[in-house]
py3Dmol code that shows the C-alpha trace and the ligand (Angstrom):
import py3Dmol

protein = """\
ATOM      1  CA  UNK A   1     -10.676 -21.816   3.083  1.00  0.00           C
ATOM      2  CA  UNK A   2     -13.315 -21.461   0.298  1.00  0.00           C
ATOM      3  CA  UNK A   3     -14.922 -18.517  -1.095  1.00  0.00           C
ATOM      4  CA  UNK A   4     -17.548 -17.658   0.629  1.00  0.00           C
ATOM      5  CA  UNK A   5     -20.758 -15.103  -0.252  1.00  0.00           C
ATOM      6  CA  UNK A   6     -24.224 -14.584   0.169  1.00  0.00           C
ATOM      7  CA  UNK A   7     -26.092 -17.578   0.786  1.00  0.00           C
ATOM      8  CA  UNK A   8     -23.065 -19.748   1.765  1.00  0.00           C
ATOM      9  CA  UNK A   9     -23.230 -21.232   5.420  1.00  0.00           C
ATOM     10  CA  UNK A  10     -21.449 -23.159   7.831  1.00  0.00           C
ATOM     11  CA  UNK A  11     -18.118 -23.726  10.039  1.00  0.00           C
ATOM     12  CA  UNK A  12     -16.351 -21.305   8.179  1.00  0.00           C
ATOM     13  CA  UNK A  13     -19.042 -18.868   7.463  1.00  0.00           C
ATOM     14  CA  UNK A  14     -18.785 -18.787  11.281  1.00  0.00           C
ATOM     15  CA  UNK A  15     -14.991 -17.969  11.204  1.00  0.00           C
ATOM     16  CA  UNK A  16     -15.626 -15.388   9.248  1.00  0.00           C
ATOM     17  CA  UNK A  17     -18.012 -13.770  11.027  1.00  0.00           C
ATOM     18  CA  UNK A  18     -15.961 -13.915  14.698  1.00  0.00           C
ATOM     19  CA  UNK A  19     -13.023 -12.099  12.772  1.00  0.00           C
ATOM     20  CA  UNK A  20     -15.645  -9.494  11.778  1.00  0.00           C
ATOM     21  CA  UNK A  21     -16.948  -9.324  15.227  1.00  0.00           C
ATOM     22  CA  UNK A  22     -20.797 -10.328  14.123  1.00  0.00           C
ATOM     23  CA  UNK A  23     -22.654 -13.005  15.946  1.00  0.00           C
ATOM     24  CA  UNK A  24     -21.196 -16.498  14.055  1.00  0.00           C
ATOM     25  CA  UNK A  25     -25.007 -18.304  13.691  1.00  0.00           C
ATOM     26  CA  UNK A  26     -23.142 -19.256  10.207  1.00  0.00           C
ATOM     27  CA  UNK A  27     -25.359 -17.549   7.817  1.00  0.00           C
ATOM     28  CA  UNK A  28     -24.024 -15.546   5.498  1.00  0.00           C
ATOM     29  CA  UNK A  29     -26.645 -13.141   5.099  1.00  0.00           C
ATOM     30  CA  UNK A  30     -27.058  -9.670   4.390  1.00  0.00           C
ATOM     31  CA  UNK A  31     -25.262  -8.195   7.620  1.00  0.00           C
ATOM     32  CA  UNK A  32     -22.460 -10.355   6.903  1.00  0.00           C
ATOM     33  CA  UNK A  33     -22.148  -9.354   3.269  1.00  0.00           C
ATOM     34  CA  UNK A  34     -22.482  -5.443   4.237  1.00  0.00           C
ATOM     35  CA  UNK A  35     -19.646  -6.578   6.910  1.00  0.00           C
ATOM     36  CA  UNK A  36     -17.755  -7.690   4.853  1.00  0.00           C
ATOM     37  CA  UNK A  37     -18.131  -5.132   1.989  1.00  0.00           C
ATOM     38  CA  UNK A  38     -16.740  -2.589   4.747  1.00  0.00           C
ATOM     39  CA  UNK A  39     -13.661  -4.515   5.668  1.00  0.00           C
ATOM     40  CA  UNK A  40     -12.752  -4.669   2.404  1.00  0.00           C
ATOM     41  CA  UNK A  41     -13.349  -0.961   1.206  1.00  0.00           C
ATOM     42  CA  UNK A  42     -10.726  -0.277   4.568  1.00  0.00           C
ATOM     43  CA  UNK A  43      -8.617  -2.505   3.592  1.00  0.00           C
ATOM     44  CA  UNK A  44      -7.480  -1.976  -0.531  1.00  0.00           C
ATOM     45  CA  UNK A  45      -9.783  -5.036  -1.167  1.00  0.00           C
ATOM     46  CA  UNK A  46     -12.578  -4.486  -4.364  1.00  0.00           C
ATOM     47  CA  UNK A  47     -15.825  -4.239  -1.949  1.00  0.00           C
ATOM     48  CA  UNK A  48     -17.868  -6.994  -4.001  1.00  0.00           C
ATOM     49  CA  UNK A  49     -18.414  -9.034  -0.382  1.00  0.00           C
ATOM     50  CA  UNK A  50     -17.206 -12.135  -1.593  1.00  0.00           C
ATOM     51  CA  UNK A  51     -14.616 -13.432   0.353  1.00  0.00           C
ATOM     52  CA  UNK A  52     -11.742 -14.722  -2.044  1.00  0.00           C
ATOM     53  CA  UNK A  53      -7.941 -15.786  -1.036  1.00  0.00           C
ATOM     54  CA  UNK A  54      -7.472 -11.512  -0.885  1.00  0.00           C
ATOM     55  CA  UNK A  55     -10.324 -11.197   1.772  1.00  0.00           C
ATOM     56  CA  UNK A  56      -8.898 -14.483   3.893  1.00  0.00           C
ATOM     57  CA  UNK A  57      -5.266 -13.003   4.171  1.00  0.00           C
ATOM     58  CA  UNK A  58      -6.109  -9.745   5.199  1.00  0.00           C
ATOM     59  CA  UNK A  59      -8.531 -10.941   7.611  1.00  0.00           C
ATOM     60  CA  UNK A  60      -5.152 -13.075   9.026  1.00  0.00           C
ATOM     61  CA  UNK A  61      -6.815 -16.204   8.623  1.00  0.00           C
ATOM     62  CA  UNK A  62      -4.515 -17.652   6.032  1.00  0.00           C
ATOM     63  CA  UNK A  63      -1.157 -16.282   5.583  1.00  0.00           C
ATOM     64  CA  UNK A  64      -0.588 -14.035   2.523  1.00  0.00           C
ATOM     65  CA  UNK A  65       0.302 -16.042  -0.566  1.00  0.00           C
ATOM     66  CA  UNK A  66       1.571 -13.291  -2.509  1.00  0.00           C
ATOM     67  CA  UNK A  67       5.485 -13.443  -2.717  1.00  0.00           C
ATOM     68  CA  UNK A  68       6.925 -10.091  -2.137  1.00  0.00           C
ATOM     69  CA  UNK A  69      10.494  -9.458  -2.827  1.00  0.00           C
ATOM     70  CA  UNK A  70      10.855  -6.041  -3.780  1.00  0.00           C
ATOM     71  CA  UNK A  71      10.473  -2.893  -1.681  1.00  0.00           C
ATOM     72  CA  UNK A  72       9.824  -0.162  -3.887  1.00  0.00           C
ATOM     73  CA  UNK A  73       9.801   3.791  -2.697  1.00  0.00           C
ATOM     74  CA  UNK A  74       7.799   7.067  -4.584  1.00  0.00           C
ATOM     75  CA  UNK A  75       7.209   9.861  -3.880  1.00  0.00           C
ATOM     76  CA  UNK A  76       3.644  12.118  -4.578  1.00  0.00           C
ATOM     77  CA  UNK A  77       5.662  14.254  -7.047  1.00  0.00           C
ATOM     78  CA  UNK A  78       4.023  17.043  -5.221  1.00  0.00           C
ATOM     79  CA  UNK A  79       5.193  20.504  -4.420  1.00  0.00           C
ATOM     80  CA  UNK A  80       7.199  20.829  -1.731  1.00  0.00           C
ATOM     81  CA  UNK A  81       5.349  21.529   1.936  1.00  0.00           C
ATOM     82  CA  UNK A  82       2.086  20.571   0.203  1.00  0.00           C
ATOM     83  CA  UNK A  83       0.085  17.892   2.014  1.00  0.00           C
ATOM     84  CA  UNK A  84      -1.276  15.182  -0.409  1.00  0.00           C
ATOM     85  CA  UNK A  85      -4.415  12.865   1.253  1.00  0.00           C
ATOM     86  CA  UNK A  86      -4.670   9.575   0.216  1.00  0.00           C
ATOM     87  CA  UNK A  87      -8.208  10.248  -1.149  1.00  0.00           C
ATOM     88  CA  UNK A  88      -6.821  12.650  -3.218  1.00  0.00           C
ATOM     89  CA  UNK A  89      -4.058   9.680  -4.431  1.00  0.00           C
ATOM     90  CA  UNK A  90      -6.633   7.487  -5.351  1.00  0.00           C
ATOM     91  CA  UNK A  91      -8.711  10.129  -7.263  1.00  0.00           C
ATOM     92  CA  UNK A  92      -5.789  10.527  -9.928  1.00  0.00           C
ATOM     93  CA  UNK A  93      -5.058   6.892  -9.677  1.00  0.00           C
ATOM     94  CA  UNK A  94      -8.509   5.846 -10.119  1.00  0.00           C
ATOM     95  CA  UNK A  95      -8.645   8.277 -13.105  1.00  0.00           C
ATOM     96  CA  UNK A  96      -5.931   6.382 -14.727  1.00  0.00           C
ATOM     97  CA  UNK A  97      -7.876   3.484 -14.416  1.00  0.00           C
ATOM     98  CA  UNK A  98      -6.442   1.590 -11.201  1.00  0.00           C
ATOM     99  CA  UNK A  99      -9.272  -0.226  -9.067  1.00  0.00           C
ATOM    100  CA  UNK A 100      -7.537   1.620  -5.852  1.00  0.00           C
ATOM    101  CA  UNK A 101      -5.037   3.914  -4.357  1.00  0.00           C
ATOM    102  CA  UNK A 102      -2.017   1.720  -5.981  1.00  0.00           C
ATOM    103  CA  UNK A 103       0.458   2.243  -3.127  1.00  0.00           C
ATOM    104  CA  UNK A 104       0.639   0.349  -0.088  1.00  0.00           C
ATOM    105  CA  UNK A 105       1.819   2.779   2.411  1.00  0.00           C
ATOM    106  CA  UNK A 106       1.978   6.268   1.904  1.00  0.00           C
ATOM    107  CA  UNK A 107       3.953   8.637   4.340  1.00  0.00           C
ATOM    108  CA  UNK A 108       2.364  12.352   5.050  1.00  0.00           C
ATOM    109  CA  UNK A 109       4.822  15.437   5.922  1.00  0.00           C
ATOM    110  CA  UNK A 110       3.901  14.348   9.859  1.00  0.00           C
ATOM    111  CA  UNK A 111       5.585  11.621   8.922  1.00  0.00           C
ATOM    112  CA  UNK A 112       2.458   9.432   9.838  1.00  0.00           C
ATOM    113  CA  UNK A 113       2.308   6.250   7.684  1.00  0.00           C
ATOM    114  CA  UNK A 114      -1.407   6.254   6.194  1.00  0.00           C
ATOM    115  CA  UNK A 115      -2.136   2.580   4.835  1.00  0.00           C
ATOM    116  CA  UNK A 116      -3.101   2.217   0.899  1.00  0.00           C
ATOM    117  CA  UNK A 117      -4.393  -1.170  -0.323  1.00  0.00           C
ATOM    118  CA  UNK A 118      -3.575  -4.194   1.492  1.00  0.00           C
ATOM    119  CA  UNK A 119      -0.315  -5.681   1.165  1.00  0.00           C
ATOM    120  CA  UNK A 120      -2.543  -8.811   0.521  1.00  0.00           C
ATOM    121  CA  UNK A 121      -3.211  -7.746  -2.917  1.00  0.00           C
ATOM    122  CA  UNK A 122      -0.427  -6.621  -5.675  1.00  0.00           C
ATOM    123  CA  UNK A 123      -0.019  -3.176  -5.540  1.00  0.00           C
ATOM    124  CA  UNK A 124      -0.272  -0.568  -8.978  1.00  0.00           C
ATOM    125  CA  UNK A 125       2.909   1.656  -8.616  1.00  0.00           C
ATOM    126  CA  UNK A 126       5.407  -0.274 -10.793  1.00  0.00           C
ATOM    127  CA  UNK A 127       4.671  -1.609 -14.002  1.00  0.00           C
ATOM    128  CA  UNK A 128       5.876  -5.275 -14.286  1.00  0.00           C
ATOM    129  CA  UNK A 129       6.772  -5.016 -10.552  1.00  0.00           C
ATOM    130  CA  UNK A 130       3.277  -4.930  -8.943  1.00  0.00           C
ATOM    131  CA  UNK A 131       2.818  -8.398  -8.197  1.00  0.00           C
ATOM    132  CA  UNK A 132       6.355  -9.578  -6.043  1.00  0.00           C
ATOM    133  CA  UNK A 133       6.472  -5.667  -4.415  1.00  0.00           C
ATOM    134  CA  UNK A 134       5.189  -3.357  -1.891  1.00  0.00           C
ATOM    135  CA  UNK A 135       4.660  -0.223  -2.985  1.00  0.00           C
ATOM    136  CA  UNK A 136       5.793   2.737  -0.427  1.00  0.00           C
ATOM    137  CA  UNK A 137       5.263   6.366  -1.357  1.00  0.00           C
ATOM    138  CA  UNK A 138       6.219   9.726   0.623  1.00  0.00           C
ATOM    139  CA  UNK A 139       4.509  12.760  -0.197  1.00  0.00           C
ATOM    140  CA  UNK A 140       6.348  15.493  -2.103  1.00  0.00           C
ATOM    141  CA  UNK A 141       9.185  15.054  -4.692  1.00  0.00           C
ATOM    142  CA  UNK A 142       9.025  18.173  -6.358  1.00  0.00           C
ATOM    143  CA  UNK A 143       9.840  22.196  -6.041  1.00  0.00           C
ATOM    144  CA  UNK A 144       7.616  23.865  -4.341  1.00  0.00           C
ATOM    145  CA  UNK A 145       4.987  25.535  -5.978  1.00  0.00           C
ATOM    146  CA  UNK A 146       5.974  29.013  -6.622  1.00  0.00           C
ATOM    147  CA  UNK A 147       9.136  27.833  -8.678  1.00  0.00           C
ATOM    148  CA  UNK A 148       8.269  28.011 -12.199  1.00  0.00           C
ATOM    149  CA  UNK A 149       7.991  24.278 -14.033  1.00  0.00           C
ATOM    150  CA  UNK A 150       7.867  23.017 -10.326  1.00  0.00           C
ATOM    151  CA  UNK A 151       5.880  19.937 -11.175  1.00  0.00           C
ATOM    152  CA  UNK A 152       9.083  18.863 -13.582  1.00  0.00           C
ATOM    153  CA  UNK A 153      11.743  19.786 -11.189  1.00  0.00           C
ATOM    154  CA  UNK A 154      12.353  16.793  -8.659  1.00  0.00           C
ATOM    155  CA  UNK A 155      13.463  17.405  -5.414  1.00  0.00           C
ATOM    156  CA  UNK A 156      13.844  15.391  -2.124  1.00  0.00           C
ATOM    157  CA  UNK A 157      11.289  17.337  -0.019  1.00  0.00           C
ATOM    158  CA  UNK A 158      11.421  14.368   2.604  1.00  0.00           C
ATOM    159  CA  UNK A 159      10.797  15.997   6.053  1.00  0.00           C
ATOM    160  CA  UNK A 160      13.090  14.905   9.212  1.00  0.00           C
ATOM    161  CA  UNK A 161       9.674  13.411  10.408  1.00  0.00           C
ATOM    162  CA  UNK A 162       9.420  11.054   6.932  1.00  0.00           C
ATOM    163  CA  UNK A 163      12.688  10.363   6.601  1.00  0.00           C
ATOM    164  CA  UNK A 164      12.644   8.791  10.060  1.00  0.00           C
ATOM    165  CA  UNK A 165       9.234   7.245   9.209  1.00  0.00           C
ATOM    166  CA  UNK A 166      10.420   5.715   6.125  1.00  0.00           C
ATOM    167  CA  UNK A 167      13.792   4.277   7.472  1.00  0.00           C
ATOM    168  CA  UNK A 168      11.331   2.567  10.691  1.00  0.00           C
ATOM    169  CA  UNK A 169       8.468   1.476   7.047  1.00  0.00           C
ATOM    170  CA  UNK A 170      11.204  -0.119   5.226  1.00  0.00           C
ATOM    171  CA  UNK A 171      12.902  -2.108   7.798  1.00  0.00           C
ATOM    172  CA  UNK A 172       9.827  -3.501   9.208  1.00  0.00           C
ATOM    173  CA  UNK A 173       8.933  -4.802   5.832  1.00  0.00           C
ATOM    174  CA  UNK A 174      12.484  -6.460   5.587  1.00  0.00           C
ATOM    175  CA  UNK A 175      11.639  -8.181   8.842  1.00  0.00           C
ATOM    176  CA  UNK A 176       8.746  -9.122   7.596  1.00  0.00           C
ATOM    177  CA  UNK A 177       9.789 -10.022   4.100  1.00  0.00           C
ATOM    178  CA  UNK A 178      13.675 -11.478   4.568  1.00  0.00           C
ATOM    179  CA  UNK A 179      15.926 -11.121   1.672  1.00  0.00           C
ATOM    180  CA  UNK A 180      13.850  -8.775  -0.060  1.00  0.00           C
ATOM    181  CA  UNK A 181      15.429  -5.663  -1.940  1.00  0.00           C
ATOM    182  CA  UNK A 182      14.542  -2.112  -1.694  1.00  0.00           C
ATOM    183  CA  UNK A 183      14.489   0.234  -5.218  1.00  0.00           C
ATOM    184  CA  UNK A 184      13.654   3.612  -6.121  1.00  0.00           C
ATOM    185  CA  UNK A 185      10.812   3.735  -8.677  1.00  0.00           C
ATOM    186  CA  UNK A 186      13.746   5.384 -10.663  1.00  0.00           C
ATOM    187  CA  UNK A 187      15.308   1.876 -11.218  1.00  0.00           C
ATOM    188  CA  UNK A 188      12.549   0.162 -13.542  1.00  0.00           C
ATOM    189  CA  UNK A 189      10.838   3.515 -15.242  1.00  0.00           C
ATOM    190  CA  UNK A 190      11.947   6.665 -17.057  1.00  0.00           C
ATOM    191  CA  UNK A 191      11.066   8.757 -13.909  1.00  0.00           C
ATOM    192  CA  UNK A 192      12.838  11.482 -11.192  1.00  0.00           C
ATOM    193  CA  UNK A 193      10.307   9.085  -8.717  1.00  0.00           C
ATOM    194  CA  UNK A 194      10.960   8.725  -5.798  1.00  0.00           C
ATOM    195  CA  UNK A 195      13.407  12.054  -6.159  1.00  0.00           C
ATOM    196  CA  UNK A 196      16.262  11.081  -3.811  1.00  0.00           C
ATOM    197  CA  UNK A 197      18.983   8.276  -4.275  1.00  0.00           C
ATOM    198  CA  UNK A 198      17.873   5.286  -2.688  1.00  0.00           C
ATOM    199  CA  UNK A 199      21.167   3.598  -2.716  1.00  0.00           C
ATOM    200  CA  UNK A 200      22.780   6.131  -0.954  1.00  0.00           C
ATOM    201  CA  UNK A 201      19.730   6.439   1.555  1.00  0.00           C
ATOM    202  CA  UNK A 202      20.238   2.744   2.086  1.00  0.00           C
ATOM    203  CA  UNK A 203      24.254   2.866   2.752  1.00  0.00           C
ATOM    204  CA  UNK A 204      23.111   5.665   5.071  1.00  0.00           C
ATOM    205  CA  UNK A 205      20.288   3.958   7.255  1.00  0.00           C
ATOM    206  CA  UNK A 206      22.376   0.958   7.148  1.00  0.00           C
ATOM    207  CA  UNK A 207      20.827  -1.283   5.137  1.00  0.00           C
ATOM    208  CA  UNK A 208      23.031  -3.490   3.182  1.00  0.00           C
ATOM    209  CA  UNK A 209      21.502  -5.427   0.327  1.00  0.00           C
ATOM    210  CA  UNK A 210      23.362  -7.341  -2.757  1.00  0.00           C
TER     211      UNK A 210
END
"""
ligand_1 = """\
1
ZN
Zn 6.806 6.347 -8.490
"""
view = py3Dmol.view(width=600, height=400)
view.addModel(protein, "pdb")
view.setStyle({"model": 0}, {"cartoon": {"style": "trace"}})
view.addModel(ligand_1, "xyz")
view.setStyle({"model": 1}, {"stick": {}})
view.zoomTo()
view.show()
């Protein structure tokens, strides 16, 4: 597949369009590039509406190129029973100067999984891990809020509801990416992150890695 943008035409200009559900008369035109700007703004993509190697894999036309083989958990580090949107995640990650919400997955206290950027694209969560990872992130980690110094006391806040979530998360992802290994953000930075001890999580879910 090529890149494709405004102005290009043709067979897979066409493709492109079916997979965005817009009449494929192979033009890419205005409605097309609006089309695809959308798609990409749902889907972690930078909404410039050019369709790159990103756009193609998470539109399932080509398969993902990006090698993941790292699994690697966070949490919010906020307080405790305090519900965390994603828009609010990507406010303080945009402040710090990411393009997007850097996780992939992020898991509320319902213990609903609420997608971040596409696992297409390298995730911003782990420095010198972004690129061969998927980033997965529960919200809480700390004390709750009326302890003093809350925000610097870690805590595994995980509700029954996430933990089940995140056990069902992470062993999808193995399926879907054999052999990979799962970390706690703990592992590769001076951080509490992701507050609990993943090893012992994984010996108790029953996932065996090396
Ligand atoms: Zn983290």
């Amino acid at each position: 597949m090529t890149t494709l943008k405004r102005g290009s035409s043709g067979s897979e200009v066409k493709t492109l369009q079916s997979k965005l559900s817009l009449i494929a008369d192979g033009i890419f035109g205005p409605l097309t590039e609006e089309a695809v700007k959308d798609f990409q703004r749902g889907n972690g993509l930078t909404p410039d509406g050019i369709v790159g190697a990103c756009t193609w894999a998470s539109l399932g036309v080509v398969p993902c190129k990006r090698k993941v083989d790292q699994i690697i958990l966070h949490c919010t580090a906020t307080p405790e029973g305090e519900e965390f949107s994603n828009a609010q995640i990507k406010a303080s990650h945009l402040a710090r100067g990411f393009s997007d919400i850097g996780y992939h997955y992020v898991i509320g206290l319902d213990g609903k999984v609420r997608p971040g950027r596409s696992e297409a694209v390298a995730g911003a969560h782990c420095t010198g891990h972004n690129t061969r990872s998927v980033g997965v992130c529960y919200v809480g980690g700390c004390a709750p809020r009326s302890v003093p110094n809350w925000n610097k006391k870690g805590k595994d806040t995980r509700t029954p509801a996430q933990k089940a979530t995140l056990e069902k998360l992470v062993k999808e992802l193995l399926r879907r990416y054999p052999g990979a290994t799962v970390h706690g953000h703990d592992e590769f930075a001076n951080k509490a992150c992701p507050s609990f001890d993943v090893k012992k999580w994984l010996m108790e879910v029953g996932i065996k890695q090396k």
